[in-house]
C-alpha positions in Angstrom: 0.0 0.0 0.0 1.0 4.0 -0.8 2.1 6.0 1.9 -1.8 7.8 1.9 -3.1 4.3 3.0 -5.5 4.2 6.5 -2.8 1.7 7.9 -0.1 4.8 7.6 -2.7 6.9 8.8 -3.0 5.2 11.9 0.5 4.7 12.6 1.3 7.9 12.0 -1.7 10.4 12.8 0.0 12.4 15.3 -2.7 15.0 16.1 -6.7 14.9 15.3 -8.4 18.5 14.5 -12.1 17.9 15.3 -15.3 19.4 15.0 -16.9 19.8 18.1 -16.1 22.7 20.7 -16.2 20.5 23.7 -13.4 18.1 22.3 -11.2 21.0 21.0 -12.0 22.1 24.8 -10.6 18.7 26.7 -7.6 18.4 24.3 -4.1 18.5 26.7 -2.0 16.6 24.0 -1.2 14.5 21.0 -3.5 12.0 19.8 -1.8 8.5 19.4 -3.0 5.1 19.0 -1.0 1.9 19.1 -2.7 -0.6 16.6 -1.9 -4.1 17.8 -0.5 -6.4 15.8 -3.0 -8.3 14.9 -5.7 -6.0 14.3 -7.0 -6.5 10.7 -6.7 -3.0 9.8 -6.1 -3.9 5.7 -9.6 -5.0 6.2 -11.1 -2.5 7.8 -9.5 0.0 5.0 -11.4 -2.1 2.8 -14.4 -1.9 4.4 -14.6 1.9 4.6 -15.2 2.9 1.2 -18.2 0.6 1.3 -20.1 2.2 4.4 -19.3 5.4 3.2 -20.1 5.2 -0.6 -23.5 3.7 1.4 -24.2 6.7 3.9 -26.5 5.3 6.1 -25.6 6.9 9.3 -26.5 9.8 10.8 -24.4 11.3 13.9 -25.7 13.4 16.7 -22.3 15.2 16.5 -19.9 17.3 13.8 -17.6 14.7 12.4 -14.2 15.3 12.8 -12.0 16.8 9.7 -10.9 13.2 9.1 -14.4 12.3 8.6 -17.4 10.5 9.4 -16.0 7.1 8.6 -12.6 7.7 9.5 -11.7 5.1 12.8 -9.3 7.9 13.7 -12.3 9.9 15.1 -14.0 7.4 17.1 -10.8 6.6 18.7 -9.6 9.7 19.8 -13.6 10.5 21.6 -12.9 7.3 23.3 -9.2 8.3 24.0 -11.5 11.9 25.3 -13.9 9.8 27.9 -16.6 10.0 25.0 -18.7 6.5 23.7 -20.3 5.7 20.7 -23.5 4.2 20.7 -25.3 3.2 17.3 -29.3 3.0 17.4 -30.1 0.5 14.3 -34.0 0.7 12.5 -36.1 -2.1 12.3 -34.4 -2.7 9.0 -30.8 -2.6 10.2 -31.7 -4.8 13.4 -33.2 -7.6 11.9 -30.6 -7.9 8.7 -27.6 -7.9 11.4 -29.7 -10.9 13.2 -30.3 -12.6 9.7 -25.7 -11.9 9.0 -25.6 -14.8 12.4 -28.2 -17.3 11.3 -26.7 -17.6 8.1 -27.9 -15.8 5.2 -26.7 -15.8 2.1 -24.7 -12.3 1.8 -23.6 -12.1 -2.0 -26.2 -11.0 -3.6 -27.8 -9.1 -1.0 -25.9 -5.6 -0.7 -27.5 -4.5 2.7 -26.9 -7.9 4.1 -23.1 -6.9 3.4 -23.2 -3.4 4.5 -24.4 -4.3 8.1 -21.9 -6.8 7.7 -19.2 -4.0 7.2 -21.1 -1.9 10.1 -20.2 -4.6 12.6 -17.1 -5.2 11.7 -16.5 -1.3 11.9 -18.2 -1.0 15.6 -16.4 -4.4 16.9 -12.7 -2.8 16.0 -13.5 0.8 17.0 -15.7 -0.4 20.4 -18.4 1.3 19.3 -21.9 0.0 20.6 -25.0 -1.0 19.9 -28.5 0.3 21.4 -31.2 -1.8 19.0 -33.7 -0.9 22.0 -36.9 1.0 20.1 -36.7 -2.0 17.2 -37.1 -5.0 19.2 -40.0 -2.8 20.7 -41.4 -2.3 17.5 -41.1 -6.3 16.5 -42.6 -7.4 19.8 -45.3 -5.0 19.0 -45.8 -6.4 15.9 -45.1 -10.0 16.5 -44.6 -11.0 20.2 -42.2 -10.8 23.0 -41.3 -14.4 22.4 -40.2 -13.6 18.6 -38.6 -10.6 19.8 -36.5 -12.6 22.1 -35.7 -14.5 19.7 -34.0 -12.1 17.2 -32.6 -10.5 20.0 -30.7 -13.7 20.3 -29.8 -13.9 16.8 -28.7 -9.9 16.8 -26.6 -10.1 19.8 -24.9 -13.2 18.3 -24.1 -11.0 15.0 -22.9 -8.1 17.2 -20.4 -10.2 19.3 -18.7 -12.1 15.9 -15.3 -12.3 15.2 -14.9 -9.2 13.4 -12.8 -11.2 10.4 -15.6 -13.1 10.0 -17.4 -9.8 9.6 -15.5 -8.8 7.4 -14.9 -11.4 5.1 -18.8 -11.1 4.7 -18.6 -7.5 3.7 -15.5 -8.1 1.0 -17.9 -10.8 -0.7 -15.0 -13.1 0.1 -17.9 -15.9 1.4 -21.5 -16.0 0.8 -22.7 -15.4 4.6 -20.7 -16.0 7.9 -18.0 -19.3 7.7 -18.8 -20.3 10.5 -21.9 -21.8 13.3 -23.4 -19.3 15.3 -26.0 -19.6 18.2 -28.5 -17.2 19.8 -27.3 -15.2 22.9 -29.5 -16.4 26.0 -32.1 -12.6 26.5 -34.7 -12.3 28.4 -37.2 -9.4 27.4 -40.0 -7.5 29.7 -43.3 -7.1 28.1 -42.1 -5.1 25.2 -45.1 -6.0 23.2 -47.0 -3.1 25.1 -46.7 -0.1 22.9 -44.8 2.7 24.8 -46.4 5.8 25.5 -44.3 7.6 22.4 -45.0 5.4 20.0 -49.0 5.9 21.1 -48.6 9.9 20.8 -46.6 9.2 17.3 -49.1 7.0 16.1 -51.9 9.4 16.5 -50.0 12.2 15.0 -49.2 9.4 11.9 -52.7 9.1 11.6 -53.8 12.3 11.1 -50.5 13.3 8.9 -52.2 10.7 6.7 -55.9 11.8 7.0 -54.6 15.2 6.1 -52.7 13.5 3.2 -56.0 12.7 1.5 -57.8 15.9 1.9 -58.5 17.9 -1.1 -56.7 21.4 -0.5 -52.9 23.4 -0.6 -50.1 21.1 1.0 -49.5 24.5 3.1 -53.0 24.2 4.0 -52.8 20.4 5.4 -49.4 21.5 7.4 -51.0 24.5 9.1 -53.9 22.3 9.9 -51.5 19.5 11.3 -49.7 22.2 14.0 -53.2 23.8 14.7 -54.8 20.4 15.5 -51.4 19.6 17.6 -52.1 23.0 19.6 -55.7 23.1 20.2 -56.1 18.7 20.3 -53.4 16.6 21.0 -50.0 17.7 21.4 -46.5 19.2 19.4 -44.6 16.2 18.9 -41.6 17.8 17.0 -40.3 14.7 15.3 -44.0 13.8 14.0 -43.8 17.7 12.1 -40.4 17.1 11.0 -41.4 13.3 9.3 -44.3 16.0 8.2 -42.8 18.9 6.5 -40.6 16.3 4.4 -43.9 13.7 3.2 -46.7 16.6 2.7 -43.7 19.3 1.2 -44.4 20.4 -2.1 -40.8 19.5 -3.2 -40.7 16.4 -1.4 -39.2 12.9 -3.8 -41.0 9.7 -3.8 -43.5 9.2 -0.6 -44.3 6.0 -1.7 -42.5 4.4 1.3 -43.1 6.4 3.9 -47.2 5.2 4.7 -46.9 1.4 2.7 -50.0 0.2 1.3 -52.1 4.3 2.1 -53.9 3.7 -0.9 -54.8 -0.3 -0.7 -58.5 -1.1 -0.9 -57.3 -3.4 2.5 -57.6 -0.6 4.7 -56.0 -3.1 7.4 -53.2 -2.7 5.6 -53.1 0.9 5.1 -53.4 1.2 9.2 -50.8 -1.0 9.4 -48.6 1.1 7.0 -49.2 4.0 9.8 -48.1 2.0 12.4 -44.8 1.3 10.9 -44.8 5.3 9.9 -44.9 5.9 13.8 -42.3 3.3 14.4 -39.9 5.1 12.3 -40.9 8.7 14.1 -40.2 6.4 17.1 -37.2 5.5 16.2 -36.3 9.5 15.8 -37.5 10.7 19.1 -35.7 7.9 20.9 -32.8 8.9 18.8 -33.3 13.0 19.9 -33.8 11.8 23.3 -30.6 9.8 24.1 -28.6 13.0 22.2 -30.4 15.9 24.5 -29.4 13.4 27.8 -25.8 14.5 26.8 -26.5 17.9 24.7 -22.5 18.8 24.8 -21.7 15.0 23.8 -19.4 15.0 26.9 -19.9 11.3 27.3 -22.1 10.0 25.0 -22.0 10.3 21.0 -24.8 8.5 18.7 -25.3 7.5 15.2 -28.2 6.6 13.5 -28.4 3.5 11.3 -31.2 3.4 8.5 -31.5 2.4 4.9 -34.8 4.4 5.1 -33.6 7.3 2.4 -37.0 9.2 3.9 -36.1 8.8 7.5 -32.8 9.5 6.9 -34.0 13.2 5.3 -36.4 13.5 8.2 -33.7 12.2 10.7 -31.4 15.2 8.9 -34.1 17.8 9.1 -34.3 18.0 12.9 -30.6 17.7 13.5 -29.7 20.8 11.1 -32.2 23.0 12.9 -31.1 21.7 16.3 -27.7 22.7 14.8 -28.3 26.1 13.4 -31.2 27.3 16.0 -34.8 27.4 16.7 -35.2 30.5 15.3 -37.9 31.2 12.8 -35.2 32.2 10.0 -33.4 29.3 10.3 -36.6 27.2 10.7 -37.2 28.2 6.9 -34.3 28.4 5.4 -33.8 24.8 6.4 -37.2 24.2 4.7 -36.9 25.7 1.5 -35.2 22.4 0.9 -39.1 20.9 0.7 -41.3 24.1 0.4 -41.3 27.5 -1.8 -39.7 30.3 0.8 -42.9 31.6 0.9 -44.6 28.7 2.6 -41.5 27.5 4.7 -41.7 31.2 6.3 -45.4 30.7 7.2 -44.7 26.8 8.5 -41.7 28.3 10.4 -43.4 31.4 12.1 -45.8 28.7 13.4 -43.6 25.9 14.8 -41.8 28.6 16.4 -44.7 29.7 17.8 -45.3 26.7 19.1 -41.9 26.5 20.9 -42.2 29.4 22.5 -45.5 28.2 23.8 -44.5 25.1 24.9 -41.1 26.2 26.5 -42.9 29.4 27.9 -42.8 29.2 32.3 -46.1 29.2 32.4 -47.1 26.0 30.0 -49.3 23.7 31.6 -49.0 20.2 29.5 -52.1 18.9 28.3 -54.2 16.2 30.8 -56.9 14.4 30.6 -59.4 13.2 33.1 -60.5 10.4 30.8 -58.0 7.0 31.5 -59.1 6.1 28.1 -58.0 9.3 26.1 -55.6 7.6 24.2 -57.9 4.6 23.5 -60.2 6.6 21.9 -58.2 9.2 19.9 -56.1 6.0 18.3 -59.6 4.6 17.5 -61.0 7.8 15.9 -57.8 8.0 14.0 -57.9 4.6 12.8 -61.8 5.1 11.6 -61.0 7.7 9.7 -58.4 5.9 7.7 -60.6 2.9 7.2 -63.3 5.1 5.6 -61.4 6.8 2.8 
């Protein structure tokens, strides 16, 4: 290999300039890292290009000059006190669990890719938190199944990482070797979580408003209205929101599967899996504002969900730039004319100030069976278009 090569790089990187302030802040001295012999890190150069060419994750922090993929980075935040913890989707999860029980790999590129990912986490000691999507598959299909894959994923997660990689390279079709389930034992994860109850009502009526005849501004202002004077702001549900009802939005095909099947079980189903995926967000904006400064924890997001991904970017860049009303827009020009991002903005702001204002009282019910009810009305109204 050249003298540019990542094993070089390694060796030799004698000082990391990285993006965010509270790392610059804790640096006393030279970064170093002593590879160990052994460590396949020919491999893991390999492996690189693939995950990034693929661009599936999405971190909670500015990636270091080096970049995103760059094992450099990673290090030196561990060097710094700082973990990395990835939070896979649904998608991710249950392909990583499939890599263990022996699927074939060749001619399935994600089946490779979270191949690479897990050979990339194992050698940098970055960790997994697949959490919110064995929640969403013991929703969906029991706490025993769940269990299960659970098995199967933690198996995946704690592989030899050559066996990994060989996986990734295409070397072998699927792992060369026998794995078994990891012993779990779940709680009741089959009870939906109160989050994924709030999402899925704000699903729901993002696709009710979806039918409507009218402007797309028209159904968005309707949205934050009825999430001021009925329900709740749930921020992710408006960000997953102002991508799928924008005016410049690509293909929404994915984002509610089956809307417009004459199996209207289906189409409710389709939201279900919509709120899973805004689920998946919040959890992933609530483990980042635990540690706003990122002084111990970072995260990434995992997702082949292109959709997600842009909704998932959305709500980080405003985080990023500011919660004012300019920046609000100017980050959605990207899916409205300036014109209508301006009026969406004024009114999300609007709703910030009213729900971070001292003397917000959050929304209660006397009724124990609120929830009950509003997810029923919501789900009747889907079944009749």
């Amino acid at each position: 290999m050249g003298d540019n090569s990542l094993s070089v790089a390694l060796r030799l990187y004698g000082e990391l300039k990285v993006g965010s302030e509270s790392m610059k802040s804790r640096q006393q001295q030279p970064f170093q890292w002593v590879v160990p012999h052994d460590y396949p890190i020919d491999d893991l150069e390999r492996v690189i290009p693939l995950l990034r060419d693929a661009d599936f994750l999405l971190p909670s922090f500015i990636p270091p000059e080096v970049g995103l993929y760059h094992p450099v980075g990673y290090v030196y935040a561990q060097q710094e006190g700082v973990n990395t913890f990835i939070l896979p989707d649904r998608n991710i999860a249950s392909r990583m669990a499939q890599l263990a029980q022996g699927r074939k790999t060749v001619n399935d590129k994600q089946l490779r890719h979270c191949a690479a990912l897990l050979s990339f986490a194992h050698l940098l000691e970055i960790q997994f938190e697949p959490g919110i999507a064995f929640h969403e598959l013991a929703h969906r299909a029991g706490n025993e199944e769940a269990e299960q894959e659970l098995g199967w994923f933690r198996a995946a997660d704690n592989a030899p990482p050559q066996d990994m990689l060989n996986v990734a390279l295409g070397r072998c079709d699927g792992v060369s070797r026998t794995y078994a389930p990891h012993p779990v034992h779940l709680p009741d994860m089959a009870r939906p979580i109160k989050r994924w109850n709030r999402n899925y009502i704000a699903a729901l009526k993002i696709l009710e408003l979806d039918y409507a005849k009218g402007k797309a501004l028209d159904k968005m202002l309707h949205l934050l209205d009825w999430m001021r004077d009925d329900f709740v702001f749930a921020g992710p549900a408006v960000m997953l929101a102002c991508v799928y009802l924008g005016t410049h939005s690509p293909s929404r095909k994915n984002v509610f599967k089956d809307k417009n099947s004459k199996d209207r079980a289906a189409a409710i189903a389709g939201v279900r899996n919509a709120a899973w995926d805004i689920t998946h967000l919040s959890e992933f904006i609530r483990l980042v504002n635990q540690d706003p400064d990122q002084l111990q924890s970072q995260y990434l997001f995992a997702s082949f969900d292109s959709h997600l991904r842009l909704t998932t970017r959305l709500l980080l860049e405003i985080a990023k730039v500011g919660y004012g009303a300019d920046q609000i827009a100017e980050q959605l020009t990207q899916w409205w004319s300036a014109k209508d991002a301006a009026r969406i903005a004024h009114e999300i702001k609007a709703h910030l100030m009213r729900i971070n204002s001292s003397s917000h009282v959050p929304k209660t019910s006397d009724d124990p069976d609120f929830i009950t009810k509003m997810i029923a009305a919501g789900e009747r109204r889907i079944s009749e278009l």
